[in-house]
mmCIF file of the N, C-alpha and C atoms, coordinates in Angstrom:
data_MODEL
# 
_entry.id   MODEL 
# 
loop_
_atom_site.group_PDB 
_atom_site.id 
_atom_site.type_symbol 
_atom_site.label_atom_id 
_atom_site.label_alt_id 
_atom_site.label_comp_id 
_atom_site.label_asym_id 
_atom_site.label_entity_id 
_atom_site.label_seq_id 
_atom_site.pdbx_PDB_ins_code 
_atom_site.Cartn_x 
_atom_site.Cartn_y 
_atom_site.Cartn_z 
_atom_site.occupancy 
_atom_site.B_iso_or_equiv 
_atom_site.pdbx_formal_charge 
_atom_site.auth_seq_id 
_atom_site.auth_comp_id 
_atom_site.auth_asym_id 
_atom_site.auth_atom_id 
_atom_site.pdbx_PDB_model_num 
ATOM 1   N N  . UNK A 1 1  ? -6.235  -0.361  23.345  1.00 0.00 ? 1  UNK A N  1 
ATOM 2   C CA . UNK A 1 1  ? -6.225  -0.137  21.909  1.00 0.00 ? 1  UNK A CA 1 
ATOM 3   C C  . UNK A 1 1  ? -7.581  0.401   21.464  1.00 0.00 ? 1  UNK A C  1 
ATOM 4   N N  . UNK A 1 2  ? -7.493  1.277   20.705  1.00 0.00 ? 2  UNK A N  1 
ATOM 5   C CA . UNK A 1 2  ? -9.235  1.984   19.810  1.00 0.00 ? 2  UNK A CA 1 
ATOM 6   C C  . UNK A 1 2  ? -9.082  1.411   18.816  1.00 0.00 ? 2  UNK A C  1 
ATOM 7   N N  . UNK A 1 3  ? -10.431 1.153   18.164  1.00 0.00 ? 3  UNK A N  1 
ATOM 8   C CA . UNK A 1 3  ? -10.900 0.524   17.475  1.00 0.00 ? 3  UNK A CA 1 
ATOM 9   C C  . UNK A 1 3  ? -11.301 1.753   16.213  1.00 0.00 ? 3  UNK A C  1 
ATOM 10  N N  . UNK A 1 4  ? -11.640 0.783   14.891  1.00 0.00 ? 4  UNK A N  1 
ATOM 11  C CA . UNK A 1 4  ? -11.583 1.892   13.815  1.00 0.00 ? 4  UNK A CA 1 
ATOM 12  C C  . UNK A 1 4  ? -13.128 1.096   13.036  1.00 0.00 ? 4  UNK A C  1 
ATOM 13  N N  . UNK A 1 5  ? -13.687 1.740   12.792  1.00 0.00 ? 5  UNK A N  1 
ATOM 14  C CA . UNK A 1 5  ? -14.571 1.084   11.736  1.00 0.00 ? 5  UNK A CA 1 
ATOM 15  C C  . UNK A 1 5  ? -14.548 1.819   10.333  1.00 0.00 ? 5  UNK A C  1 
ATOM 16  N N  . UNK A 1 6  ? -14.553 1.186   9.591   1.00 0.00 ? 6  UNK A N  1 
ATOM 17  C CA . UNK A 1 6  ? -14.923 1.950   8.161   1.00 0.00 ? 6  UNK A CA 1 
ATOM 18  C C  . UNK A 1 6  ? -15.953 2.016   7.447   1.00 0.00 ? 6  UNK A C  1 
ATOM 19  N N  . UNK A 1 7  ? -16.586 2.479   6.891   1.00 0.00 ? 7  UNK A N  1 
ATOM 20  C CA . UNK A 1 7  ? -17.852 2.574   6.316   1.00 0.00 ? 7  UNK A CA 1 
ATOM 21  C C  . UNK A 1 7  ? -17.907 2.946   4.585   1.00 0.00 ? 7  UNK A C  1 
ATOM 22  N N  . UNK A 1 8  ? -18.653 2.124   4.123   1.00 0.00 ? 8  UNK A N  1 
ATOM 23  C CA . UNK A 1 8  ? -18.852 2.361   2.592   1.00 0.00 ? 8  UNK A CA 1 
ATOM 24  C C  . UNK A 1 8  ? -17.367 2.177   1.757   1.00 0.00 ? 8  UNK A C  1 
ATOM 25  N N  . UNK A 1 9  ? -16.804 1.259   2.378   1.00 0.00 ? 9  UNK A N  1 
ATOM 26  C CA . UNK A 1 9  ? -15.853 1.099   1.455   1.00 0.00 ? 9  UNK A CA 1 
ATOM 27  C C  . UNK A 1 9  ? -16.723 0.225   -0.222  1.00 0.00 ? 9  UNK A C  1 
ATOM 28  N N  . UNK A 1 10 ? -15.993 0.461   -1.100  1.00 0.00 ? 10 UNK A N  1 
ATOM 29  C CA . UNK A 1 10 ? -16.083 -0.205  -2.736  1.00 0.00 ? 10 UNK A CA 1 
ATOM 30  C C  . UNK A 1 10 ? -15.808 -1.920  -2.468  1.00 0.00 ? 10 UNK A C  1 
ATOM 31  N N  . UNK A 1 11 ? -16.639 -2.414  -2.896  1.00 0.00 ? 11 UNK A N  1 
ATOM 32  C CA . UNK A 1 11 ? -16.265 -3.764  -3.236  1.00 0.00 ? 11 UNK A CA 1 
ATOM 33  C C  . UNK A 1 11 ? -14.965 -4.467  -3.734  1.00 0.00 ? 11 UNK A C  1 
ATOM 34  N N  . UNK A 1 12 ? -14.454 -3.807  -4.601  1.00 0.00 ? 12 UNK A N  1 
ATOM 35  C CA . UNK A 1 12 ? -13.193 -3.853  -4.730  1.00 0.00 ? 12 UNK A CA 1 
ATOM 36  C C  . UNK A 1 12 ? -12.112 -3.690  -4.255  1.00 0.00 ? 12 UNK A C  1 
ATOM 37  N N  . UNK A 1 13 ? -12.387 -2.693  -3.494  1.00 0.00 ? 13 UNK A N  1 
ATOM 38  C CA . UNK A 1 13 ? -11.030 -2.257  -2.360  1.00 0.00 ? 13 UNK A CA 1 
ATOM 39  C C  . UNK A 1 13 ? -11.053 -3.369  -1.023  1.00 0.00 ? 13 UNK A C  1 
ATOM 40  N N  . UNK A 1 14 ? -12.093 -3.839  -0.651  1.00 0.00 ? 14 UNK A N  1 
ATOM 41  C CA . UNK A 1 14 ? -12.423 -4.957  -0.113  1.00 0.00 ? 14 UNK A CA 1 
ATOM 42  C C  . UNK A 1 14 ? -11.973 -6.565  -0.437  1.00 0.00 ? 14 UNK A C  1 
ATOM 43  N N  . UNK A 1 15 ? -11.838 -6.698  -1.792  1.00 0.00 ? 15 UNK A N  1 
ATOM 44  C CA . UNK A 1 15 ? -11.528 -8.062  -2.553  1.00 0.00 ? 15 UNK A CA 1 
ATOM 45  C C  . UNK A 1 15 ? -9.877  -7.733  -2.481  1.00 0.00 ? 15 UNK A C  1 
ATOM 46  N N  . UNK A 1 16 ? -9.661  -6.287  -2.636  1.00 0.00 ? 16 UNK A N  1 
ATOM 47  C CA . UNK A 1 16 ? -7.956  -6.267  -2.698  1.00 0.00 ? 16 UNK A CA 1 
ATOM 48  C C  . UNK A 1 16 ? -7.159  -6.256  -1.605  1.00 0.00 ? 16 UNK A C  1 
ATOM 49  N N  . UNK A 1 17 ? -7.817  -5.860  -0.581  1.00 0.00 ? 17 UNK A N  1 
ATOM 50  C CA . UNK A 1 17 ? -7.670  -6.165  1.134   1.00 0.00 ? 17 UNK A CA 1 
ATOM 51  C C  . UNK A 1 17 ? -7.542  -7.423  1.187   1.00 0.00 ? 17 UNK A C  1 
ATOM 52  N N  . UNK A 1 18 ? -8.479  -8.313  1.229   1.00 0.00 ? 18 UNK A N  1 
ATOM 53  C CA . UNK A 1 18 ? -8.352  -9.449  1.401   1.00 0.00 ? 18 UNK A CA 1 
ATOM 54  C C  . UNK A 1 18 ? -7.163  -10.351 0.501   1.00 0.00 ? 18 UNK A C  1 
ATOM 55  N N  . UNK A 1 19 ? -6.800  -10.148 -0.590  1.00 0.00 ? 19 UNK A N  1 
ATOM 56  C CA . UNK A 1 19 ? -6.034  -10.645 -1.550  1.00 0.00 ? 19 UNK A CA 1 
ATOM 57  C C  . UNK A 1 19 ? -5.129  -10.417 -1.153  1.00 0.00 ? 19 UNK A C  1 
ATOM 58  N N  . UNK A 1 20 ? -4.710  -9.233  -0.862  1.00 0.00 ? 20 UNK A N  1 
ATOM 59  C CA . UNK A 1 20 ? -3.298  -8.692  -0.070  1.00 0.00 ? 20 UNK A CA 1 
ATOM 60  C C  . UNK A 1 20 ? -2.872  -9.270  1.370   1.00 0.00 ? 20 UNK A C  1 
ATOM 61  N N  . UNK A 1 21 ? -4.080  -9.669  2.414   1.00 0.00 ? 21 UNK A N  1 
ATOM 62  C CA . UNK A 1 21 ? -3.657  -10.328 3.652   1.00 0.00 ? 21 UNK A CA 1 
ATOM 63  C C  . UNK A 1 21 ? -3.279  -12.029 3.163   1.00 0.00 ? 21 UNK A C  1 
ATOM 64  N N  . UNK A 1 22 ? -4.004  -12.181 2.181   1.00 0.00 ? 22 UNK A N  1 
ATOM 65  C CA . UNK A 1 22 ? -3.694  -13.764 2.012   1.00 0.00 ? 22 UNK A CA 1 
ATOM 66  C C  . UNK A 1 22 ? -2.395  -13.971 1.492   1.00 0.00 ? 22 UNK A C  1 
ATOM 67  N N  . UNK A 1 23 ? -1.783  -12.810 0.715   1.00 0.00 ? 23 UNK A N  1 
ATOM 68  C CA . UNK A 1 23 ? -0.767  -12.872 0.239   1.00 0.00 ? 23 UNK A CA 1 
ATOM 69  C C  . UNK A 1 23 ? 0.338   -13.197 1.138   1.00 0.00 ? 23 UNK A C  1 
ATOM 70  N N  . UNK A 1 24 ? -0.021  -11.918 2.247   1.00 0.00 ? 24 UNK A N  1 
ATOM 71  C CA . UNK A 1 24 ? 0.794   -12.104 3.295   1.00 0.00 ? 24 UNK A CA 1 
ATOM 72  C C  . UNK A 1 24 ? 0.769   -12.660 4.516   1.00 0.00 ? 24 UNK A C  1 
ATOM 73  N N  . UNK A 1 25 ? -0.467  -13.940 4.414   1.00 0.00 ? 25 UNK A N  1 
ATOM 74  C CA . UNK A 1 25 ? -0.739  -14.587 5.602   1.00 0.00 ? 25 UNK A CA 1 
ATOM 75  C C  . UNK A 1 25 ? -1.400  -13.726 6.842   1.00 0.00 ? 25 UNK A C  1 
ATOM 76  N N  . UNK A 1 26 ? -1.911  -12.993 6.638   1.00 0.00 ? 26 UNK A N  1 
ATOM 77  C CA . UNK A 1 26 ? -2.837  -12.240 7.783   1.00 0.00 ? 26 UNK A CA 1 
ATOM 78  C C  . UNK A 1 26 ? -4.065  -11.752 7.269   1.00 0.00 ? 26 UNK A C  1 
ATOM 79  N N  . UNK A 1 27 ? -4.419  -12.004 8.616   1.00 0.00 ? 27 UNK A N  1 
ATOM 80  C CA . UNK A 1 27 ? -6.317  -12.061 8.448   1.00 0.00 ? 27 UNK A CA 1 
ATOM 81  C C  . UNK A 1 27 ? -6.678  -10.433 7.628   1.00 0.00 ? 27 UNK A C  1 
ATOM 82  N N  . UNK A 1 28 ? -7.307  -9.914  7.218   1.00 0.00 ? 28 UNK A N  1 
ATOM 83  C CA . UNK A 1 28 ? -8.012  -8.715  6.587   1.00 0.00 ? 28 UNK A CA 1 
ATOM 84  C C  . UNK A 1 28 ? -7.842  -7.728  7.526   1.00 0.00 ? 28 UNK A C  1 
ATOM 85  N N  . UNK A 1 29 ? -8.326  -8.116  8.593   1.00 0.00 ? 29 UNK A N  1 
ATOM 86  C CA . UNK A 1 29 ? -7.994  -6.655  9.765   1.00 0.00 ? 29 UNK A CA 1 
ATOM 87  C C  . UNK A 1 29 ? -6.361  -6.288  10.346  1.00 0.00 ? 29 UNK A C  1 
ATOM 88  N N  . UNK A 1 30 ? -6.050  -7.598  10.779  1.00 0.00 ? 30 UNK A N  1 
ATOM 89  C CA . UNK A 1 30 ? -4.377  -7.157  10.652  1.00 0.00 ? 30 UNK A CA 1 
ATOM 90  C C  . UNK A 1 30 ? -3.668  -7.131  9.497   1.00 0.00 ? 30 UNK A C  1 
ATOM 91  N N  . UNK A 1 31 ? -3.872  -7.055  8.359   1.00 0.00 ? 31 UNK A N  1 
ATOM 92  C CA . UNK A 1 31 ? -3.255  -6.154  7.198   1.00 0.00 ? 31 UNK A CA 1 
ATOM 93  C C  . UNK A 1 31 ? -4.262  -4.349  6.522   1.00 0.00 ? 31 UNK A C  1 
ATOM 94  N N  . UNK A 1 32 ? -5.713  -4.529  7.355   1.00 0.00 ? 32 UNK A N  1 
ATOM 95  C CA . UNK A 1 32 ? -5.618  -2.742  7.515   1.00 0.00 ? 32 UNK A CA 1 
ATOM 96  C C  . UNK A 1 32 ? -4.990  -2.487  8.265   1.00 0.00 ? 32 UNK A C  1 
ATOM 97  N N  . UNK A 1 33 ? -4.489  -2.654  9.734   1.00 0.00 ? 33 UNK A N  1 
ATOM 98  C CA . UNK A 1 33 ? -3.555  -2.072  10.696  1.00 0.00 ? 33 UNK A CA 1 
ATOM 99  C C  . UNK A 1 33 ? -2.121  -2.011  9.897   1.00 0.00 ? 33 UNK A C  1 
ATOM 100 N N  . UNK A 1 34 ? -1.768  -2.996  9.680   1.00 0.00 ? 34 UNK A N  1 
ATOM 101 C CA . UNK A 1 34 ? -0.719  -2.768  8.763   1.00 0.00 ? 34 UNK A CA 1 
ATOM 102 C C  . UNK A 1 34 ? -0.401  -1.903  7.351   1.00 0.00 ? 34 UNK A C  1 
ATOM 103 N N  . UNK A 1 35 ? -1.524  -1.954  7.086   1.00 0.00 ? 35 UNK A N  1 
ATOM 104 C CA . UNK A 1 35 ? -1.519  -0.956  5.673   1.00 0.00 ? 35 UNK A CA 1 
ATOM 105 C C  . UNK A 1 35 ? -1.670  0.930   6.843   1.00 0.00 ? 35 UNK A C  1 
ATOM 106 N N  . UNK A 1 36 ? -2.253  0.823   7.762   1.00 0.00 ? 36 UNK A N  1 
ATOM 107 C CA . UNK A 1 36 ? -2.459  2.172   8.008   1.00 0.00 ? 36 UNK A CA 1 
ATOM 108 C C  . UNK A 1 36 ? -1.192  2.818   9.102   1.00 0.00 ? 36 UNK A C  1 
ATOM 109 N N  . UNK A 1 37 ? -0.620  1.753   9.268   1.00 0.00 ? 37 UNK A N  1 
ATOM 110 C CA . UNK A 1 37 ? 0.674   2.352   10.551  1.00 0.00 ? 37 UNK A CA 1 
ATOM 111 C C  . UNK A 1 37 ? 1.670   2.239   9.602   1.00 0.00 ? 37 UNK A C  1 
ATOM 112 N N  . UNK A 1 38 ? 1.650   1.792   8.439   1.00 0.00 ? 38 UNK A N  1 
ATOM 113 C CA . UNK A 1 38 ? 3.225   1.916   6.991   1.00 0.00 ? 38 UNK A CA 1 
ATOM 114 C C  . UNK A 1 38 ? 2.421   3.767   6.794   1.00 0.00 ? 38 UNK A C  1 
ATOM 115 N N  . UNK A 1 39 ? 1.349   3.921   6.336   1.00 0.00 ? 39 UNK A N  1 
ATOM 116 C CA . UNK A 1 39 ? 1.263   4.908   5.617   1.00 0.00 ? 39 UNK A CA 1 
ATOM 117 C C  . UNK A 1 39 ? 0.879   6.185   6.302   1.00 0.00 ? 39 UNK A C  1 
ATOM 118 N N  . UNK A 1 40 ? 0.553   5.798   7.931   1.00 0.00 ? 40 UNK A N  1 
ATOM 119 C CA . UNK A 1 40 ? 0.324   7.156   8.715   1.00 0.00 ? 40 UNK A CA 1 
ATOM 120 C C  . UNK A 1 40 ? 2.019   7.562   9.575   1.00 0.00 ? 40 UNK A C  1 
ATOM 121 N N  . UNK A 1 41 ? 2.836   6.603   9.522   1.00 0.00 ? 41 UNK A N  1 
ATOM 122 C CA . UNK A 1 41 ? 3.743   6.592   10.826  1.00 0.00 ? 41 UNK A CA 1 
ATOM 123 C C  . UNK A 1 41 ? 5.140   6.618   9.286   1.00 0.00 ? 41 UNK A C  1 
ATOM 124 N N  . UNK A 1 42 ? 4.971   5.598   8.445   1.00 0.00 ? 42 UNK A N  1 
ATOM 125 C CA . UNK A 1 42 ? 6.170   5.628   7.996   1.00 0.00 ? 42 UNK A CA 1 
ATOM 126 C C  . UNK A 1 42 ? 7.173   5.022   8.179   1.00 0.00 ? 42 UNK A C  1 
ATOM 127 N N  . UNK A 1 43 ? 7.896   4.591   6.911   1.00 0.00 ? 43 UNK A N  1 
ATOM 128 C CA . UNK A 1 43 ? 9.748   4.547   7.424   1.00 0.00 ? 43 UNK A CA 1 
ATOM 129 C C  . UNK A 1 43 ? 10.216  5.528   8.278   1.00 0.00 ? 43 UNK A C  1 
ATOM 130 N N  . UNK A 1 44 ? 11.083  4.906   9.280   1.00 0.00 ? 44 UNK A N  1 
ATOM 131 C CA . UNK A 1 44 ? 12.170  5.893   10.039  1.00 0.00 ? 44 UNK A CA 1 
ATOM 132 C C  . UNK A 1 44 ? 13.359  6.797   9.108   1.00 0.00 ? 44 UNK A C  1 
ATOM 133 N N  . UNK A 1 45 ? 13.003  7.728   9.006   1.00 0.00 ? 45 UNK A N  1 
ATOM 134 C CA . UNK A 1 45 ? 14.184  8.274   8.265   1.00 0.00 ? 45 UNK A CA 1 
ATOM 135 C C  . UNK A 1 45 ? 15.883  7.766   8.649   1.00 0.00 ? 45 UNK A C  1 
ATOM 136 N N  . UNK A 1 46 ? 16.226  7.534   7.669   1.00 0.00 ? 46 UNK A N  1 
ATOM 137 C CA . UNK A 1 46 ? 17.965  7.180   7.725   1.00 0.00 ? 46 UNK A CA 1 
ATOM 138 C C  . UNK A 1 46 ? 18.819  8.342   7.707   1.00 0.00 ? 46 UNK A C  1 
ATOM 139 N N  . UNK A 1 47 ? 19.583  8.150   8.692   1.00 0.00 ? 47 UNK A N  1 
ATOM 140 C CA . UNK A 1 47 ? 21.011  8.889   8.316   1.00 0.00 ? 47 UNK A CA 1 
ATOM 141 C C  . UNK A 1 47 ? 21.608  8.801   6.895   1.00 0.00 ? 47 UNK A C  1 
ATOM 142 N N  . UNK A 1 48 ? 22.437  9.699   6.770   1.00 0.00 ? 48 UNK A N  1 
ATOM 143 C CA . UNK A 1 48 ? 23.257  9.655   5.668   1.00 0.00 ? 48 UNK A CA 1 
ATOM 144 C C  . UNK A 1 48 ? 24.123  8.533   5.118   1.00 0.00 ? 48 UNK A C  1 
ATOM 145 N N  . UNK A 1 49 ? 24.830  8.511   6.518   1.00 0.00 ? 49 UNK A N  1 
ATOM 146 C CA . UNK A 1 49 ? 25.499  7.120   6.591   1.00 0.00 ? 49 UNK A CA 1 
ATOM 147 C C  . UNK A 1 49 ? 24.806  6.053   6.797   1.00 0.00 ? 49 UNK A C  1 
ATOM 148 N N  . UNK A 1 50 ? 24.028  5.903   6.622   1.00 0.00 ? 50 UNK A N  1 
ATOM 149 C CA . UNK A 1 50 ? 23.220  4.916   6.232   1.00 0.00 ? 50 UNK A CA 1 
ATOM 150 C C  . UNK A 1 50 ? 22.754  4.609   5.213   1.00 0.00 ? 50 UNK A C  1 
ATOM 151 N N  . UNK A 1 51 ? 22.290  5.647   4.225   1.00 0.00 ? 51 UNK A N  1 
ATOM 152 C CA . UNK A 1 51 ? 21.912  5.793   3.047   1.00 0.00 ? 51 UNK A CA 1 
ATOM 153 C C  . UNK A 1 51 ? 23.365  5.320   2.231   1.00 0.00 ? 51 UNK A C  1 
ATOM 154 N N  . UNK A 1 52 ? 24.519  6.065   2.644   1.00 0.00 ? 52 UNK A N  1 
ATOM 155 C CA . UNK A 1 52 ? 25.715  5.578   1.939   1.00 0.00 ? 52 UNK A CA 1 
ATOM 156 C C  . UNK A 1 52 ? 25.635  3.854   2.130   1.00 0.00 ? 52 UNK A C  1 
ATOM 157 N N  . UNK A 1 53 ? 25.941  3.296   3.575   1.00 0.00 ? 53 UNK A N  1 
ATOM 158 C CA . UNK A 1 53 ? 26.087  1.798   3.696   1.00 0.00 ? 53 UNK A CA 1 
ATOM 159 C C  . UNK A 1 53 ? 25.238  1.174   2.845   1.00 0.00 ? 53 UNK A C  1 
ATOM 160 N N  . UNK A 1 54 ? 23.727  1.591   2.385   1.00 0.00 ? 54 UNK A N  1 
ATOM 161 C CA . UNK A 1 54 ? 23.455  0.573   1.884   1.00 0.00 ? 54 UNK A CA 1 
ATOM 162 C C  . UNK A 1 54 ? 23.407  0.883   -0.037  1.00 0.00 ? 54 UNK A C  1 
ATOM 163 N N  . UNK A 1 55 ? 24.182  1.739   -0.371  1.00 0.00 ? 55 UNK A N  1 
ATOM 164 C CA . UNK A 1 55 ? 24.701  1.633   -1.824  1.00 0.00 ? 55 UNK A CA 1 
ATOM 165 C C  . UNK A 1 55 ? 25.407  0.566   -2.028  1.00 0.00 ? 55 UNK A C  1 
ATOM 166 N N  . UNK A 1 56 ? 25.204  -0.079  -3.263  1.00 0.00 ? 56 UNK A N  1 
ATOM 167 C CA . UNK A 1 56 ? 26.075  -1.523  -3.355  1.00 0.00 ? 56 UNK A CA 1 
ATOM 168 C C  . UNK A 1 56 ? 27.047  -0.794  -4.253  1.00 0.00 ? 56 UNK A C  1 
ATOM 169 N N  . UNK A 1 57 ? 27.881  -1.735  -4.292  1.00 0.00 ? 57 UNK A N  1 
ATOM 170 C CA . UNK A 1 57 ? 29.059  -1.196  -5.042  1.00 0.00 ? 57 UNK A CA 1 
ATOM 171 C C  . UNK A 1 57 ? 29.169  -1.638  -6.104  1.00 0.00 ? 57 UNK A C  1 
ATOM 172 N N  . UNK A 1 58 ? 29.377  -0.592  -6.966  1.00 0.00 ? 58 UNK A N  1 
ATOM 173 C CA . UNK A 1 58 ? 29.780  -0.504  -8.357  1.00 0.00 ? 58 UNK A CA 1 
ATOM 174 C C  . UNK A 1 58 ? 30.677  -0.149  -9.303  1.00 0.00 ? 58 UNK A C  1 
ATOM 175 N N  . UNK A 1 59 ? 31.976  -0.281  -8.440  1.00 0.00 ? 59 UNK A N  1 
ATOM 176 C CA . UNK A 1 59 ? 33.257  -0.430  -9.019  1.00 0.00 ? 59 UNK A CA 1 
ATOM 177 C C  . UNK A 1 59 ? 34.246  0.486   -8.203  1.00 0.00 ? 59 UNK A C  1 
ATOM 178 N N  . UNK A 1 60 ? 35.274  0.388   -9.041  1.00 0.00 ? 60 UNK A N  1 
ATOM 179 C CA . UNK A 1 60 ? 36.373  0.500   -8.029  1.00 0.00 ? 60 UNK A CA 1 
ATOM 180 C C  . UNK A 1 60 ? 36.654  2.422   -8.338  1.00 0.00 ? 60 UNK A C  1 
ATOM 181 N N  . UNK A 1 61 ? 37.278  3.159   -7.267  1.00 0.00 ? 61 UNK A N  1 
ATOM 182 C CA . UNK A 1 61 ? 37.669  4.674   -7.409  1.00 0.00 ? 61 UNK A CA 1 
ATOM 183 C C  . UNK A 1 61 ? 37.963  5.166   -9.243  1.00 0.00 ? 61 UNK A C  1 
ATOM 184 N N  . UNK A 1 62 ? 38.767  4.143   -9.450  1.00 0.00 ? 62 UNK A N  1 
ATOM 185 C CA . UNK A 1 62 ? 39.528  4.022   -10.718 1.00 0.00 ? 62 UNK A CA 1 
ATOM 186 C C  . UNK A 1 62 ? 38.707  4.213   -11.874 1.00 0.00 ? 62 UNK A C  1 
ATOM 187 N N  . UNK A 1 63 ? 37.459  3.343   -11.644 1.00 0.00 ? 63 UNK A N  1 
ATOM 188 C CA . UNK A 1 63 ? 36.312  3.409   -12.727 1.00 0.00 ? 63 UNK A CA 1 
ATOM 189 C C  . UNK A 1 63 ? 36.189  4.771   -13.156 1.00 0.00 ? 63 UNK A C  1 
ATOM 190 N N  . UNK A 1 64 ? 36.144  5.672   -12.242 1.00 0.00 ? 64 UNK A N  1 
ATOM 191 C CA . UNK A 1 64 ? 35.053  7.051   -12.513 1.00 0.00 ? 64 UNK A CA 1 
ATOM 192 C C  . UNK A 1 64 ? 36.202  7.984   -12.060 1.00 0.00 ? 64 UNK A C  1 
ATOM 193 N N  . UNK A 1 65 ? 37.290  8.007   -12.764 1.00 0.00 ? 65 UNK A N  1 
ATOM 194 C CA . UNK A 1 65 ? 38.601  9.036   -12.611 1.00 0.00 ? 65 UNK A CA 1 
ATOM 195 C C  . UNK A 1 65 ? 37.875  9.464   -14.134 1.00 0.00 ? 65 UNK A C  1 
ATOM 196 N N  . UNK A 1 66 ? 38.461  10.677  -13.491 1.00 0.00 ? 66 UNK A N  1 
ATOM 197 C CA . UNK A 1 66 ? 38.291  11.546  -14.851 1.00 0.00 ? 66 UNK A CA 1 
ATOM 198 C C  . UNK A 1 66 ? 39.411  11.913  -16.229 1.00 0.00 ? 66 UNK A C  1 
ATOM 199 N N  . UNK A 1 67 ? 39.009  11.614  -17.174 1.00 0.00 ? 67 UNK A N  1 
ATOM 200 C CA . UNK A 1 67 ? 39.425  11.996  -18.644 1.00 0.00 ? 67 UNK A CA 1 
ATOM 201 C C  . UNK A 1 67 ? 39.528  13.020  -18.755 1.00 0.00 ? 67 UNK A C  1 
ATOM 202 N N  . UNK A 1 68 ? 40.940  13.674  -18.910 1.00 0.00 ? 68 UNK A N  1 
ATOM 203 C CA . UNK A 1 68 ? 40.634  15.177  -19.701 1.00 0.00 ? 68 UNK A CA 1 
ATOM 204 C C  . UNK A 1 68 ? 40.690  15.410  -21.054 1.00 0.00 ? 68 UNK A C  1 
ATOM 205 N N  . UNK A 1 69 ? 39.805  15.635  -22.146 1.00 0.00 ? 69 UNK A N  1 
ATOM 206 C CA . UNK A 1 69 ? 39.738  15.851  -23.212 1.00 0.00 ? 69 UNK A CA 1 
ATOM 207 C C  . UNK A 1 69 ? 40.531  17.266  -23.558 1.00 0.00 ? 69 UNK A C  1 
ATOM 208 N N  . UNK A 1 70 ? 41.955  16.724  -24.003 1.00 0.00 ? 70 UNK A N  1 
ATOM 209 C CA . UNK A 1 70 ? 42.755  18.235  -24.589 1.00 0.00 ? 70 UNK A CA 1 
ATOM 210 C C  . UNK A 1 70 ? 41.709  19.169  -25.757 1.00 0.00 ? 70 UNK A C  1 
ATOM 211 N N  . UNK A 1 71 ? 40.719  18.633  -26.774 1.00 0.00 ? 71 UNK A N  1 
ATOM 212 C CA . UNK A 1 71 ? 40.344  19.479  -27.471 1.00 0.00 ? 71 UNK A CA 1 
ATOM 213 C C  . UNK A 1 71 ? 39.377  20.267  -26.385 1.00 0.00 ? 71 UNK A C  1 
ATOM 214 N N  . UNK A 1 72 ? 38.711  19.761  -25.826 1.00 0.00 ? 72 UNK A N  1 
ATOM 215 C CA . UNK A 1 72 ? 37.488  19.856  -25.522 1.00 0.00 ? 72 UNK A CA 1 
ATOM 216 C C  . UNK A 1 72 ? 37.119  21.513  -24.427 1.00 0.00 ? 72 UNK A C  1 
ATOM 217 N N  . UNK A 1 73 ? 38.869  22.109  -24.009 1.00 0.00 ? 73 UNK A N  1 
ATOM 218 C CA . UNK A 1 73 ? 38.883  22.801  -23.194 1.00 0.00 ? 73 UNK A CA 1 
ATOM 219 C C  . UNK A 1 73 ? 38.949  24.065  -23.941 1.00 0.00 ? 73 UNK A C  1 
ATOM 220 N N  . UNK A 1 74 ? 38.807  24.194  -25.897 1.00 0.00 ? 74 UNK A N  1 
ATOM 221 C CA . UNK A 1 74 ? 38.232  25.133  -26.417 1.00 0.00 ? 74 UNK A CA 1 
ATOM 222 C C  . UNK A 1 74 ? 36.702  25.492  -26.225 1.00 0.00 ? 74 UNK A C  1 
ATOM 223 N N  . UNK A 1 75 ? 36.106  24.740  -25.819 1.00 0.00 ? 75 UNK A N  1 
ATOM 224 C CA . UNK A 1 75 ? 34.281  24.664  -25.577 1.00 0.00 ? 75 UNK A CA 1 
ATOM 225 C C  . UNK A 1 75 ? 34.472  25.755  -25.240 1.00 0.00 ? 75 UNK A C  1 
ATOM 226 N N  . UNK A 1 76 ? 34.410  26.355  -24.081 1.00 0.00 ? 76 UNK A N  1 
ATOM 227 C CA . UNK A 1 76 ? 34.331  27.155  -22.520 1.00 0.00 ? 76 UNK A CA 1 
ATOM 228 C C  . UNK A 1 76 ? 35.392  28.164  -22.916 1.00 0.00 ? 76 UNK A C  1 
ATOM 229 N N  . UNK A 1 77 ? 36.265  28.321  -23.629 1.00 0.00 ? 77 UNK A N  1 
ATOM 230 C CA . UNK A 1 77 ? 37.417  29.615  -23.397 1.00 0.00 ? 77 UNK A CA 1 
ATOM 231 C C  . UNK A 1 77 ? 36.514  30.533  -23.902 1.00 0.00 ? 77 UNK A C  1 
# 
């Protein structure tokens, strides 16, 4: 494993490091590793079908049938 040092970080970004590992129960250095392999590497992109599976459902086919408005098909002629 290589090692990373940082230099001249803000005092603050430092207090929020630390606030953030305590949050999540890890020491300051394993939540920079963690903050830098979410934001250099990323989520795995999902399939489609995947993206579909995890829509929750919000009603039935029936809900979102369509209305035809008899006036309404003067708009457009």
């Amino acid at each position: 494993m290589d090692k990373l040092l940082v230099r001249n970080l803000e005092p603050e970004v430092v207090q929020a490091l630390k606030r953030r590992a305590a949050q999540h129960g890890h020491s300051a250095e394993a939540e920079h590793r963690e903050i830098l392999k979410q934001a250099l590497l990323g989520p795995k992109k999902r399939t489609f079908a995947q993206v579909l599976k995890a829509m929750p459902n919000v009603g039935e086919d029936s809900d979102f049938e369509r209305v035809e408005d008899p006036e309404s098909r003067d708009v457009f002629a």
